[in-house]
KEKE-3310 file (N, C-alpha, C; in steps of 0.2 Angstrom, whole numbers, plus 5000, padded with zeros to 4 digits):
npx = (5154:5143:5145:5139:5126:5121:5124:5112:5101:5101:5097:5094:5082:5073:5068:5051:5047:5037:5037:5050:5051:5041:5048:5059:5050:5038:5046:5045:5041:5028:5025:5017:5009:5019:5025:5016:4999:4998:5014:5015:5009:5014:5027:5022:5018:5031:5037:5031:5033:5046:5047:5040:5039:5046:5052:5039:5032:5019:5021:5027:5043:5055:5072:5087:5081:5089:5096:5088:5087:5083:5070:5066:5072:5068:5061:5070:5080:5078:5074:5066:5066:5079:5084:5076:5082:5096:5094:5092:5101:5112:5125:5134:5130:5121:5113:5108:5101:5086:5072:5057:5041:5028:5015:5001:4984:4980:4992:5008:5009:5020:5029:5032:5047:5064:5073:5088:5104:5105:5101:5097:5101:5096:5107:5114:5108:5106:5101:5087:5071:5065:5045:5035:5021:5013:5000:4986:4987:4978:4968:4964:4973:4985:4995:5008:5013:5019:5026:5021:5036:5041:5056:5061:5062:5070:5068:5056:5043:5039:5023:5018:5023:5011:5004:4994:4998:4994:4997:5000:5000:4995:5001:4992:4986:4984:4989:5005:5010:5023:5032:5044:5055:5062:5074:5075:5063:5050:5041:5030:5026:5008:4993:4985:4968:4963:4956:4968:4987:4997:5007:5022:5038:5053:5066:5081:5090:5108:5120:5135:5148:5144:5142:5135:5119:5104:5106:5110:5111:5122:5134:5130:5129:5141:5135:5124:5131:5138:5126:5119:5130:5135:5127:5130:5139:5132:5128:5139)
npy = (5120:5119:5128:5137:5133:5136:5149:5152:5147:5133:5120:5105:5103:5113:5106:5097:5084:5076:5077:5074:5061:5059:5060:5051:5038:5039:5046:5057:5074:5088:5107:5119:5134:5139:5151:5166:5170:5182:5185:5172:5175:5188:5181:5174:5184:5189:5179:5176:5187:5186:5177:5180:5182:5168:5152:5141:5123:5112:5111:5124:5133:5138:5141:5142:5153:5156:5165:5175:5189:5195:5190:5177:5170:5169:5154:5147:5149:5145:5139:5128:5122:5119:5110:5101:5097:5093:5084:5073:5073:5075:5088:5093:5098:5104:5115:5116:5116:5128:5129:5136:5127:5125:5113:5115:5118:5101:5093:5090:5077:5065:5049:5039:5041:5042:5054:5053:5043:5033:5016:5020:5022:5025:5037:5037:5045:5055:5067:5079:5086:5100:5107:5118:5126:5138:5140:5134:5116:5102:5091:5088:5097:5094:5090:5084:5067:5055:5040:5032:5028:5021:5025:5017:5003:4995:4986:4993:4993:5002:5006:5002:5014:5032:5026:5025:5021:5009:5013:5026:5044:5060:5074:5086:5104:5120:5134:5139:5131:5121:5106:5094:5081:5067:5061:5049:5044:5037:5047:5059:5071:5076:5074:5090:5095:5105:5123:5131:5136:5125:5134:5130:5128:5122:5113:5108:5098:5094:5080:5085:5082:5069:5062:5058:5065:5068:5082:5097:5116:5131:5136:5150:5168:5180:5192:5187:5177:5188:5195:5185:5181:5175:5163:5158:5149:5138:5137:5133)
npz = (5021:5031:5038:5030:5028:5041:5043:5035:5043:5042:5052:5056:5066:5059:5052:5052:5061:5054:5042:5040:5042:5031:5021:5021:5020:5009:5002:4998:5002:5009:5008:5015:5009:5006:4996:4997:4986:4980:4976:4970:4956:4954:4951:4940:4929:4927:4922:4912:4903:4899:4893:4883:4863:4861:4854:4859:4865:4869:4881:4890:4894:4903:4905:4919:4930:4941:4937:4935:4943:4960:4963:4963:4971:4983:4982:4984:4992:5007:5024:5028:5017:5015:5025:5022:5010:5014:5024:5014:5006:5013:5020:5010:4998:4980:4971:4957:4947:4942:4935:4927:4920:4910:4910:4895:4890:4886:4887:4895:4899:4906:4902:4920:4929:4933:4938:4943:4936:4940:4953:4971:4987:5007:5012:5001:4993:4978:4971:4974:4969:4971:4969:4965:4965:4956:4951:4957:4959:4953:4949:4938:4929:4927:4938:4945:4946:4960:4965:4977:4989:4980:4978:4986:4982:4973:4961:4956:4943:4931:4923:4906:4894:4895:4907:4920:4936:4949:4961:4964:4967:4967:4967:4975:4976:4982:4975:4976:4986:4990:4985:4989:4981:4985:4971:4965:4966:4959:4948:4937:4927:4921:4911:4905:4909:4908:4907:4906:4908:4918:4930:4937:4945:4946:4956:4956:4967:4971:4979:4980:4969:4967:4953:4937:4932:4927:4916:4920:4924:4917:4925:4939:4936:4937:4942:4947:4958:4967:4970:4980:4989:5003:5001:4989:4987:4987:4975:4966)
capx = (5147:5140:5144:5135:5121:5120:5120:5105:5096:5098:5097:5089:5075:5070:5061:5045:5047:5031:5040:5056:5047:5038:5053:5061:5046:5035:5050:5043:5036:5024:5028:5009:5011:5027:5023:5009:4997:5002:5020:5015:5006:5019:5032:5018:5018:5038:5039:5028:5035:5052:5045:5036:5040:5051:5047:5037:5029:5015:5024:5031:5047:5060:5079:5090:5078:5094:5100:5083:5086:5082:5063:5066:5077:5063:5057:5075:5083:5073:5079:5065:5069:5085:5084:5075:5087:5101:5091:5091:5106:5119:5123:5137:5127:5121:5108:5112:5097:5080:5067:5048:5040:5019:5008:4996:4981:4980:4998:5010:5009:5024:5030:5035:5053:5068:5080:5093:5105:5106:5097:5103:5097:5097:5113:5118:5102:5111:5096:5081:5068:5056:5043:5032:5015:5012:4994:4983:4989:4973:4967:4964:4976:4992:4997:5012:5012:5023:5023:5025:5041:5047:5064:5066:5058:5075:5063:5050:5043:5034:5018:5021:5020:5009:4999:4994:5001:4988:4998:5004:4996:4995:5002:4986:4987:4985:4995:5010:5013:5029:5035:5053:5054:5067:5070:5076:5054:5046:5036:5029:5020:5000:4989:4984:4962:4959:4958:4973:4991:4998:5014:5027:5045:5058:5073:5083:5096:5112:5125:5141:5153:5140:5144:5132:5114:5099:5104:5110:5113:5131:5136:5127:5133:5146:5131:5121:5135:5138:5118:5118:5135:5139:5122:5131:5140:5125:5128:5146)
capy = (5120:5118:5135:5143:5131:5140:5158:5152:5148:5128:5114:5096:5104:5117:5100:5095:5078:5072:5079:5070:5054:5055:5059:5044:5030:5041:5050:5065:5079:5096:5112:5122:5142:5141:5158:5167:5171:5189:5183:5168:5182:5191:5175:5170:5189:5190:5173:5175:5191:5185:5170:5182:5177:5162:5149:5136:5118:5110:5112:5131:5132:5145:5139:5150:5157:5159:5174:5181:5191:5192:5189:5167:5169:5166:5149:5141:5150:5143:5135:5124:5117:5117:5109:5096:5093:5089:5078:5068:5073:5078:5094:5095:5099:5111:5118:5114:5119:5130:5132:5135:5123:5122:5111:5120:5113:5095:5093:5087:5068:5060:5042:5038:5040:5044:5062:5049:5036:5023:5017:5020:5021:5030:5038:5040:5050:5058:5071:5079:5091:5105:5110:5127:5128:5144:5140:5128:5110:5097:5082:5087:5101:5093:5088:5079:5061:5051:5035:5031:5022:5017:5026:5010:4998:4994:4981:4994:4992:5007:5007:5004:5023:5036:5023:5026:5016:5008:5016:5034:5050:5067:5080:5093:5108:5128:5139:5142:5122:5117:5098:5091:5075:5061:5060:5042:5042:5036:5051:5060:5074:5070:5076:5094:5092:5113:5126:5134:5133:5122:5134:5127:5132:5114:5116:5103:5100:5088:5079:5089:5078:5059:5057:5060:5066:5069:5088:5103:5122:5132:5140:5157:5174:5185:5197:5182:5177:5195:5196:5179:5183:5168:5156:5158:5142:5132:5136:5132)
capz = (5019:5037:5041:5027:5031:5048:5043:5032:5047:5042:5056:5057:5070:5057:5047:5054:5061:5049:5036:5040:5040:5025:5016:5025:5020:5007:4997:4999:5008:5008:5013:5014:5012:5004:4996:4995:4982:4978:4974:4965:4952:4951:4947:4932:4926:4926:4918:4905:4901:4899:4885:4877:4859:4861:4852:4864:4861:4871:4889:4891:4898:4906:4911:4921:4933:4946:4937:4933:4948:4967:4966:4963:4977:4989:4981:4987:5000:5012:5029:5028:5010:5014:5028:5021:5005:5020:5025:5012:5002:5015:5021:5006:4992:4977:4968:4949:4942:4943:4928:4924:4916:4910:4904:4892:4891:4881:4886:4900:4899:4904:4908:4925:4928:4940:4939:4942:4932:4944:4959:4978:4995:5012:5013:4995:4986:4974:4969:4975:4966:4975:4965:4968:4962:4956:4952:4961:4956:4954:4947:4931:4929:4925:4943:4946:4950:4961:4967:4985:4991:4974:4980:4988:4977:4964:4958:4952:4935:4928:4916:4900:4891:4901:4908:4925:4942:4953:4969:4961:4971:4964:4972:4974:4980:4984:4974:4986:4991:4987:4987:4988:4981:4981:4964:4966:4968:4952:4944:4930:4926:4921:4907:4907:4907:4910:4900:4908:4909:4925:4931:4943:4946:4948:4958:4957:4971:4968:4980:4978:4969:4965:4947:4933:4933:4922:4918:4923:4922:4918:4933:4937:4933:4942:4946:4951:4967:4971:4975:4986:4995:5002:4998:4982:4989:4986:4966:4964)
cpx = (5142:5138:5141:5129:5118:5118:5114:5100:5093:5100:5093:5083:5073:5065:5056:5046:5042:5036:5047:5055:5043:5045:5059:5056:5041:5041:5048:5040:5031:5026:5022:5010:5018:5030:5017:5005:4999:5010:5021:5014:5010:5026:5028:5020:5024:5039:5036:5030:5043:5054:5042:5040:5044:5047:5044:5033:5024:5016:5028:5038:5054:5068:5080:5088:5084:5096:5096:5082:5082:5073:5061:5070:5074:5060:5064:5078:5078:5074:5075:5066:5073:5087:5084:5079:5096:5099:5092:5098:5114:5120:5129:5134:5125:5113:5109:5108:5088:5076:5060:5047:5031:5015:5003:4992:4981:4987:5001:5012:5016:5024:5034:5041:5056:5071:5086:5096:5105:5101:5102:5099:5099:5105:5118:5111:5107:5106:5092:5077:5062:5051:5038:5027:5015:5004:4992:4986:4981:4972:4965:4967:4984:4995:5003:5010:5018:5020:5027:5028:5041:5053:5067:5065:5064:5071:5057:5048:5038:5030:5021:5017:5019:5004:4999:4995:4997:4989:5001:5000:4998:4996:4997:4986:4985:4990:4999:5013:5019:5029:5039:5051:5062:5067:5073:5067:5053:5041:5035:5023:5014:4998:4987:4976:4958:4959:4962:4982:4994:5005:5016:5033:5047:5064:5076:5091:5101:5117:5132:5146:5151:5140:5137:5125:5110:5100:5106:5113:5121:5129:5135:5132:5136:5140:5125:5126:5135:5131:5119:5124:5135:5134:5123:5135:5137:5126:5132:5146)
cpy = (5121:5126:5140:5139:5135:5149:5158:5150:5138:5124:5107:5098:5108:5112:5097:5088:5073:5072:5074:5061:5053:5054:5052:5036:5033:5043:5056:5070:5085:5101:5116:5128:5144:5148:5161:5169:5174:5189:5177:5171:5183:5187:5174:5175:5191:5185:5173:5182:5189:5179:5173:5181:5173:5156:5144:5130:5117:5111:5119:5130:5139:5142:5146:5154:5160:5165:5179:5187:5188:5188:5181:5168:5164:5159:5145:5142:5151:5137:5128:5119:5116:5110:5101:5091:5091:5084:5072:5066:5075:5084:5097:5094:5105:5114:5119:5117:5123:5133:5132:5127:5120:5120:5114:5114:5107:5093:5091:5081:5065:5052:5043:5036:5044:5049:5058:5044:5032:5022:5020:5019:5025:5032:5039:5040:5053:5065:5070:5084:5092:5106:5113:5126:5134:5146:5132:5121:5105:5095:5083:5092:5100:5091:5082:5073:5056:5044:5032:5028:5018:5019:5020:5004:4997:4987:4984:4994:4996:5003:5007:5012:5028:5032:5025:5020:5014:5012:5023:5038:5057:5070:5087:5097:5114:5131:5142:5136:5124:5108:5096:5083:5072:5060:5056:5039:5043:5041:5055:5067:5073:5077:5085:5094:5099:5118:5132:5131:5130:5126:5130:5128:5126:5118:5108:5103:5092:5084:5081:5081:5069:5060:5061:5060:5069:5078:5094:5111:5125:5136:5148:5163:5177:5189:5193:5180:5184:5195:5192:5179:5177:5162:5155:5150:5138:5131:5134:5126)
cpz = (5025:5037:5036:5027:5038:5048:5040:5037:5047:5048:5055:5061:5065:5054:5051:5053:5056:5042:5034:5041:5033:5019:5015:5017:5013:4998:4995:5002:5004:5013:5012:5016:5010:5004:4995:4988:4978:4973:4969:4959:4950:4947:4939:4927:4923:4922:4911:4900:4898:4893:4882:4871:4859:4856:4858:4860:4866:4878:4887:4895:4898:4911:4914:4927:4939:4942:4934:4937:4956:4967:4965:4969:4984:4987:4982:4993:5006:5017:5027:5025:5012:5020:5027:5015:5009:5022:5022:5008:5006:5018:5016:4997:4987:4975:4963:4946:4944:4938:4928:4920:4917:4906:4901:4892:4883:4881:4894:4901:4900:4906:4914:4924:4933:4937:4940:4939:4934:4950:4965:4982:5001:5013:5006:4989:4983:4973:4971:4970:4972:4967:4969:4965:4962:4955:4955:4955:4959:4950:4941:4927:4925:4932:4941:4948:4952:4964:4974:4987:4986:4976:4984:4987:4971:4961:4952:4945:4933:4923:4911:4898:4899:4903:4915:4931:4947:4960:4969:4965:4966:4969:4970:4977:4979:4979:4977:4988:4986:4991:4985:4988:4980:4973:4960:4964:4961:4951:4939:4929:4921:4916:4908:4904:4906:4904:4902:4907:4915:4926:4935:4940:4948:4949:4958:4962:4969:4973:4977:4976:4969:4960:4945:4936:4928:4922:4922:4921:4922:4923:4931:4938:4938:4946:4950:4961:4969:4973:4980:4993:4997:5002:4992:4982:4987:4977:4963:4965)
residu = (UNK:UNK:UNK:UNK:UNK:UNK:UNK:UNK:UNK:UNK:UNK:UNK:UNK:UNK:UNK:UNK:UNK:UNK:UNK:UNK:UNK:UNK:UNK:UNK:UNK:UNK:UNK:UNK:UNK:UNK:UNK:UNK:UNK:UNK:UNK:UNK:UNK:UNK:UNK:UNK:UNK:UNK:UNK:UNK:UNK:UNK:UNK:UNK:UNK:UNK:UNK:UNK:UNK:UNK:UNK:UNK:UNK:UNK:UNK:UNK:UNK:UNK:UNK:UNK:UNK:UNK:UNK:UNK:UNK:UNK:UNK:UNK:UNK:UNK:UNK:UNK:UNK:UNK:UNK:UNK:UNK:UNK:UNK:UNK:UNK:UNK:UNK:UNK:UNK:UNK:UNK:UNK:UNK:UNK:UNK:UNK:UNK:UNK:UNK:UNK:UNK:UNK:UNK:UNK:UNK:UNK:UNK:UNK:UNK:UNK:UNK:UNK:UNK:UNK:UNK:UNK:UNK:UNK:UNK:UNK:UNK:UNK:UNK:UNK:UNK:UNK:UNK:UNK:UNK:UNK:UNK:UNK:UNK:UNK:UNK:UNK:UNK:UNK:UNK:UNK:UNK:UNK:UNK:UNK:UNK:UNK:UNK:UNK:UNK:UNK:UNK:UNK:UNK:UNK:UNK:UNK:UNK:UNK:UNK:UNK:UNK:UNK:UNK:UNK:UNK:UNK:UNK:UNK:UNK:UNK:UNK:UNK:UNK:UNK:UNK:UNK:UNK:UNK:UNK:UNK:UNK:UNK:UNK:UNK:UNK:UNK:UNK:UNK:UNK:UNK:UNK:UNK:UNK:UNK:UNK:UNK:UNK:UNK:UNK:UNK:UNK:UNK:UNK:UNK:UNK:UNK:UNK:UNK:UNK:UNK:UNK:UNK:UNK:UNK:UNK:UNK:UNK:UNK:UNK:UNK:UNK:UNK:UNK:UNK:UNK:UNK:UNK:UNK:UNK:UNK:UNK:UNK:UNK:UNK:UNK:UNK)
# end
């Protein structure tokens, strides 16, 4: 696993020492400019084509994206992400799952909660998730909310429902941010108040071989590895 980390251009310096700390004491980080706008566009315009009639409920959603072709490639194979889910998870890890998912508006609302069945702590995360704004992410949008340094809080005691956490933060942003989260770290996504839908693209990454987990996708298509060649590793 190292050595295909390497051709992908990952090391320990490629993570921005800020970065490596807040993920450390925060349980999460930002990556500003992930993609650009152009590319975002074209993600919404692909994705929305691709659910055209399905049925859908109040949150839209799109498994699968690994085998929707090359143009999601770029929202994972990425030194920095990855750089940064070694960080947390090891450098023997996968990439289990990647799917759309948007709150329309009057929808979104969940309770805070972990990606994981059990607790842990430094040295055995078992799972993290990126998530990609596709359009700007803000405070009355549907924005994600975590809450800082629950990953190390086995004490913490969420809100009853969707009530909100006196210490939660919103991740707001630009369309293009991505943010990797421990996903140990108490969060939920938040009301949507616009009169738009909020995209974003969840990758979730897994410790290869830690036992069960909230979730995941079958293993991607024969035409899916021939394209990745050997970052096809990352999915197996």
């Amino acid at each position: 696993m190292r050595e295909v980390l390497d051709e992908l251009g990952v090391s320990p310096e490629v993570l921005a020492p800020r970065n490596r700390v807040a993920l450390d004491e925060s349980g999460f980080c930002r990556l500003d400019s992930y993609v650009d706008a152009h590319t975002a566009d074209r993600m919404i315009t692909e994705i929305t084509r691709l659910i055209d009639g399905s049925r859908q409920g109040g949150t839209l959603h799109l498994k699968g994206l690994i085998d929707q072709g090359s143009m999601f490639d770029v929202l994972w194979l990425r030194p920095a992400l990855l750089a940064a889910v070694s960080h947390l998870l090891g450098p023997d890890f996968q990439l289990r799952e990647m799917h759309y998912r948007a709150g329309k508006p009057g929808h979104g609302s969940q309770a805070l909660h972990m990606d994981a069945t059990d607790r842990a702590g430094p040295g055995t995360w078992r799972v993290c998730t990126a998530i990609v704004a596709l359009t700007a992410f803000t405070s009355t949008n549907g924005a994600t909310r975590v809450v800082p340094g629950s990953h190390l809080d086995h004490h913490f005691k969420p809100p009853h429902g969707h009530r909100p956490h006196p210490d939660e933060t919103l991740l707001t942003g630009p369309a293009g941010t991505c943010w990797l989260f421990n996903s140990h770290l108490w969060h939920s996504g938040t009301r949507n108040e616009s009169d738009e839908p909020r995209h974003a693209v969840l990758i979730a990454f897994h410790r290869r071989n830690s036992g069960p987990t909230l979730g995941f996708e079958p293993l991607p298509s024969a035409e899916t590895v021939r394209r990745l060649g050997n970052a096809a590793y990352l999915l197996l």
